[in-house]
TIVO-2410 file (N, C-alpha, C; in nm, 3 decimals):
# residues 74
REC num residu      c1      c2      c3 atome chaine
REC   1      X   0.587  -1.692   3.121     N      A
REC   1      X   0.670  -1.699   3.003    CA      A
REC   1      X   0.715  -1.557   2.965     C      A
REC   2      X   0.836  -1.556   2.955     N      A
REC   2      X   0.957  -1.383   2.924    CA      A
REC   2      X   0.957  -1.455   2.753     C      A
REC   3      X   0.940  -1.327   2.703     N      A
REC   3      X   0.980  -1.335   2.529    CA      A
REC   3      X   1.162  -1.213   2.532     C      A
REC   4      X   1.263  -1.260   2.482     N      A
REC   4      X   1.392  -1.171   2.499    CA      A
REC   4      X   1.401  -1.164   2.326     C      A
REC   5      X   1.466  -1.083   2.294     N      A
REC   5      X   1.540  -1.053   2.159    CA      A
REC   5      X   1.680  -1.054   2.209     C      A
REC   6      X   1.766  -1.125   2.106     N      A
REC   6      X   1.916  -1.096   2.107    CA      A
REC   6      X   1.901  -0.881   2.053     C      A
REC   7      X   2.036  -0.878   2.093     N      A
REC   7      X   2.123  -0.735   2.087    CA      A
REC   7      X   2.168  -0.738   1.953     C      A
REC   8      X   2.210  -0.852   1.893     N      A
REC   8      X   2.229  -0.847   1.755    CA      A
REC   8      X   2.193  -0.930   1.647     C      A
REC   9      X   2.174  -0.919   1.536     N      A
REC   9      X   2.104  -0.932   1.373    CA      A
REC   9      X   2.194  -0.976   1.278     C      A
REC  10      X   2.187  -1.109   1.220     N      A
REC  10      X   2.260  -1.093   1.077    CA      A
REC  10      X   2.171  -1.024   0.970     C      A
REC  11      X   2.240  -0.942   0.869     N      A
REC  11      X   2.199  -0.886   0.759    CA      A
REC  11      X   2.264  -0.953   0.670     C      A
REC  12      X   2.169  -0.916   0.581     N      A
REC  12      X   2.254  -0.998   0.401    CA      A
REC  12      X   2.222  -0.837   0.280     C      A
REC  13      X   2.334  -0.806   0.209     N      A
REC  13      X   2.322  -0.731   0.090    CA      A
REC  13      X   2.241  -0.783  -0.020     C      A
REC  14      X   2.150  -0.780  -0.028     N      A
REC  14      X   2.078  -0.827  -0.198    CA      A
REC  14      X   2.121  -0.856  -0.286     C      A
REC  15      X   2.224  -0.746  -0.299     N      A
REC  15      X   2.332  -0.654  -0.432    CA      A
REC  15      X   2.459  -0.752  -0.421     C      A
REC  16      X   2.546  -0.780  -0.352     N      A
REC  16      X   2.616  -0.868  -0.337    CA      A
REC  16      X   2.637  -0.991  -0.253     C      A
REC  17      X   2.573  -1.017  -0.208     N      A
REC  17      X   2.587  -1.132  -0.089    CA      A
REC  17      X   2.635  -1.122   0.024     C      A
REC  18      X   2.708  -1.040   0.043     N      A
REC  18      X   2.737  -1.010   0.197    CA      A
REC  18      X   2.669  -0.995   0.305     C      A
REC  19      X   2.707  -1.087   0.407     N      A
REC  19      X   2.662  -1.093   0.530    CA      A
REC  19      X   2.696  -1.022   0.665     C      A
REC  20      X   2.640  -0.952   0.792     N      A
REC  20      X   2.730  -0.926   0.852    CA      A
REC  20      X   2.665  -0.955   0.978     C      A
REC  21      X   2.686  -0.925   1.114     N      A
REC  21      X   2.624  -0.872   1.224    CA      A
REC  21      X   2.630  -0.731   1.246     C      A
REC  22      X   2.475  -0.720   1.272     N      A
REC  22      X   2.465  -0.570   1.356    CA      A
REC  22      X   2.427  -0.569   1.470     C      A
REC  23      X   2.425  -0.449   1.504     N      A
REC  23      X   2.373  -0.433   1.672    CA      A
REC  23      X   2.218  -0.345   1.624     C      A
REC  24      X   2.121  -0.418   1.696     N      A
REC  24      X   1.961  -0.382   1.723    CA      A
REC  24      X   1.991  -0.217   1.761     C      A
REC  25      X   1.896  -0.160   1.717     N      A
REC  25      X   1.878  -0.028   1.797    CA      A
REC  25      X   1.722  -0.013   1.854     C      A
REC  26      X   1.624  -0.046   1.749     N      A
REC  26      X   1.524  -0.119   1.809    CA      A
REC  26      X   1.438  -0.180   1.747     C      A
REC  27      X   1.340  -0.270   1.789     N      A
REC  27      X   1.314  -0.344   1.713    CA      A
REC  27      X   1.128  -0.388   1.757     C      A
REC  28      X   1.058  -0.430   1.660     N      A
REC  28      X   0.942  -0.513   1.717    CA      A
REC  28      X   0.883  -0.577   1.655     C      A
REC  29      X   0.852  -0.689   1.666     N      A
REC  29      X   0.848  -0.776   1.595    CA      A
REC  29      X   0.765  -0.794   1.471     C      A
REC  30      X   0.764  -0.838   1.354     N      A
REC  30      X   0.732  -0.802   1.213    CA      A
REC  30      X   0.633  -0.692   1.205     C      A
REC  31      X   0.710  -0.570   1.264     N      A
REC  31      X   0.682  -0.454   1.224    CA      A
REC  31      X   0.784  -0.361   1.188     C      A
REC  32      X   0.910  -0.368   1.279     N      A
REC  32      X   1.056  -0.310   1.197    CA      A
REC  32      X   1.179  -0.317   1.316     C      A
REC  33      X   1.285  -0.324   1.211     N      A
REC  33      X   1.400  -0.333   1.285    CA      A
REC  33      X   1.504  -0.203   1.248     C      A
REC  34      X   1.583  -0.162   1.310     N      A
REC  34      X   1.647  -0.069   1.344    CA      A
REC  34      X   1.757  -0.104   1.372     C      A
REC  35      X   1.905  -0.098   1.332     N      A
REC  35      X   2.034  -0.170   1.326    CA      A
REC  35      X   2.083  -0.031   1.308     C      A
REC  36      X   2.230  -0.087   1.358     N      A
REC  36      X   2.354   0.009   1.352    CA      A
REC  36      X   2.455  -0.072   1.302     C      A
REC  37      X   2.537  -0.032   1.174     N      A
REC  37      X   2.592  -0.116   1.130    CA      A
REC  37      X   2.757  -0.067   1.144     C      A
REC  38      X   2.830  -0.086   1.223     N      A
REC  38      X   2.973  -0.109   1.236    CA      A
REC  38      X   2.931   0.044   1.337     C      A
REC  39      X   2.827   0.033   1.419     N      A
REC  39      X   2.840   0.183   1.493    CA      A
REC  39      X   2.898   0.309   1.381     C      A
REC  40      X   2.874   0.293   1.270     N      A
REC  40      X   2.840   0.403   1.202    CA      A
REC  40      X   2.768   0.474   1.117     C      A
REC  41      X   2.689   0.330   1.032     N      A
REC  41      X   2.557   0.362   0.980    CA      A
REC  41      X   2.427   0.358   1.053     C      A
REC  42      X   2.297   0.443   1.085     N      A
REC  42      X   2.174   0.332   1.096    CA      A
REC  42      X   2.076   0.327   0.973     C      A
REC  43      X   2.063   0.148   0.982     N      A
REC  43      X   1.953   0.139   0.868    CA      A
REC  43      X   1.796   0.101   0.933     C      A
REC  44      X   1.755   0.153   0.862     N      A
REC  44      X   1.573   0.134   0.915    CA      A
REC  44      X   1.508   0.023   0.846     C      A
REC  45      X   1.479  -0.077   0.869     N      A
REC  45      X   1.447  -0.214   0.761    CA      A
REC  45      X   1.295  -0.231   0.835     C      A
REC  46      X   1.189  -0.246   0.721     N      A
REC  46      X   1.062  -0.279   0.768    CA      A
REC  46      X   1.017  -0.399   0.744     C      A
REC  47      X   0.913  -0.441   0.766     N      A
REC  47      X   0.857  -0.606   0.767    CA      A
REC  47      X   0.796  -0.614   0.614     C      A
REC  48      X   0.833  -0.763   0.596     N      A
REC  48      X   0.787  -0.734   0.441    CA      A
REC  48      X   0.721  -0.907   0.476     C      A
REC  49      X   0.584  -0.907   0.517     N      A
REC  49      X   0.478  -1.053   0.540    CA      A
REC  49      X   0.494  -1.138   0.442     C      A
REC  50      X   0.522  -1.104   0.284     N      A
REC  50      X   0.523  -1.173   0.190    CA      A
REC  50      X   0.628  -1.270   0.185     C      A
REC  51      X   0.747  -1.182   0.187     N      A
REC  51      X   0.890  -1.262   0.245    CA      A
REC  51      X   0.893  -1.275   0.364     C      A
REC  52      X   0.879  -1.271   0.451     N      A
REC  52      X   0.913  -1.339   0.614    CA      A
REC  52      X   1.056  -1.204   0.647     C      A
REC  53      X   1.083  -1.168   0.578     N      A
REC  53      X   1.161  -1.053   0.634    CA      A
REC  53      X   1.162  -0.892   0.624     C      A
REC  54      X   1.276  -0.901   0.701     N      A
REC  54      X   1.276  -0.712   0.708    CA      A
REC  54      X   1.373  -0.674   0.544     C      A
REC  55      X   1.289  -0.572   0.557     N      A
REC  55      X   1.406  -0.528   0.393    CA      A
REC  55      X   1.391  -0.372   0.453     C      A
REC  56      X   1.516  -0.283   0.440     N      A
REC  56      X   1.544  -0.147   0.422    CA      A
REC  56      X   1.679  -0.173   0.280     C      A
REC  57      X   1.757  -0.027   0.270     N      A
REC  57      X   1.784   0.057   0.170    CA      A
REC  57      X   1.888   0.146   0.251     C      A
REC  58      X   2.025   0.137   0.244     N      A
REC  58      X   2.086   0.262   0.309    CA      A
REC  58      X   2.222   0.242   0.168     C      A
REC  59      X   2.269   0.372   0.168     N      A
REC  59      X   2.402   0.358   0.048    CA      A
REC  59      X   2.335   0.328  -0.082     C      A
REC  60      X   2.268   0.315  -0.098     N      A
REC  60      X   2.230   0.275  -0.236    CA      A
REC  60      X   2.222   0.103  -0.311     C      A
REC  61      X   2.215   0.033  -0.139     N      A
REC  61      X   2.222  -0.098  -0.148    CA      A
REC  61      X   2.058  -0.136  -0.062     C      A
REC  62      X   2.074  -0.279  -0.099     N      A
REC  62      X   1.920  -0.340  -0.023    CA      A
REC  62      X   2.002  -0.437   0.048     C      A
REC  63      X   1.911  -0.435   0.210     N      A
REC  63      X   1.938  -0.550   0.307    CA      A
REC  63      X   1.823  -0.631   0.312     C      A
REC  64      X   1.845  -0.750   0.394     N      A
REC  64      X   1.763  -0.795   0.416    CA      A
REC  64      X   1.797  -0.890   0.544     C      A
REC  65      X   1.710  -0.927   0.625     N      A
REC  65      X   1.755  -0.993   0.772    CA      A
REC  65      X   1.592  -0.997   0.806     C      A
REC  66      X   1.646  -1.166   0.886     N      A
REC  66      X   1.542  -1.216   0.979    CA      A
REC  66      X   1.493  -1.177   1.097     C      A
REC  67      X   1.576  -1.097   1.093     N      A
REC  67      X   1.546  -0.995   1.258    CA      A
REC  67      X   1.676  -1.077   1.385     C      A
REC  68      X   1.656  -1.053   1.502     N      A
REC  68      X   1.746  -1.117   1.608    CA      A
REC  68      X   1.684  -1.257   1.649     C      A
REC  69      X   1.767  -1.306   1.698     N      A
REC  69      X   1.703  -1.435   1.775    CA      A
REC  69      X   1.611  -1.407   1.904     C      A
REC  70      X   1.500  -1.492   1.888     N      A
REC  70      X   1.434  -1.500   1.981    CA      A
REC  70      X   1.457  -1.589   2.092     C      A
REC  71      X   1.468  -1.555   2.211     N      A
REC  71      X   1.440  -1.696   2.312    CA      A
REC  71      X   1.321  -1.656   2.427     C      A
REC  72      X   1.280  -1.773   2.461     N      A
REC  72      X   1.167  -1.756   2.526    CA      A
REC  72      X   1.216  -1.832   2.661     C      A
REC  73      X   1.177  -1.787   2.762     N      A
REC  73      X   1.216  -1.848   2.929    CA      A
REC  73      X   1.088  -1.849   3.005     C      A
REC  74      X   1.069  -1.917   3.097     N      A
REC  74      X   0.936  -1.991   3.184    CA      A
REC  74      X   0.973  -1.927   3.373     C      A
***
């Protein structure tokens, strides 16, 4: 059994609702994720156990994201 991560992440703004895709820069699993957002920001988002997600802080806004999709192959 192979464990893969997708290349990319939806994020959500806290602050306004906006959603987007990013691209992973790196990642492991509920310990932290690492995104590049439009290839010009990177945000650093860490695991938060309580919520089931990653939360970072870049601009003066809060994200939040489930991390990438997982698939698993045999």
């Amino acid at each position: 059994m192979t464990i893969h991560f997708d290349d990319i992440a939806l994020i959500e703004c806290t602050d306004n609702g906006k959603k987007m895709e990013v691209e992973v820069l790196s990642f492991k699993e509920e310990q932290f994720l690492s995104v590049s957002i439009q290839r010009a920001v990177k945000l650093n988002m860490s695991w938060n156990p309580k919520k089931n997600v990653y939360i970072g802080k870049g601009s003066g806004l809060e994200f939040i994201s489930t991390g990438p999709q997982k698939f698993i192959t045999s």
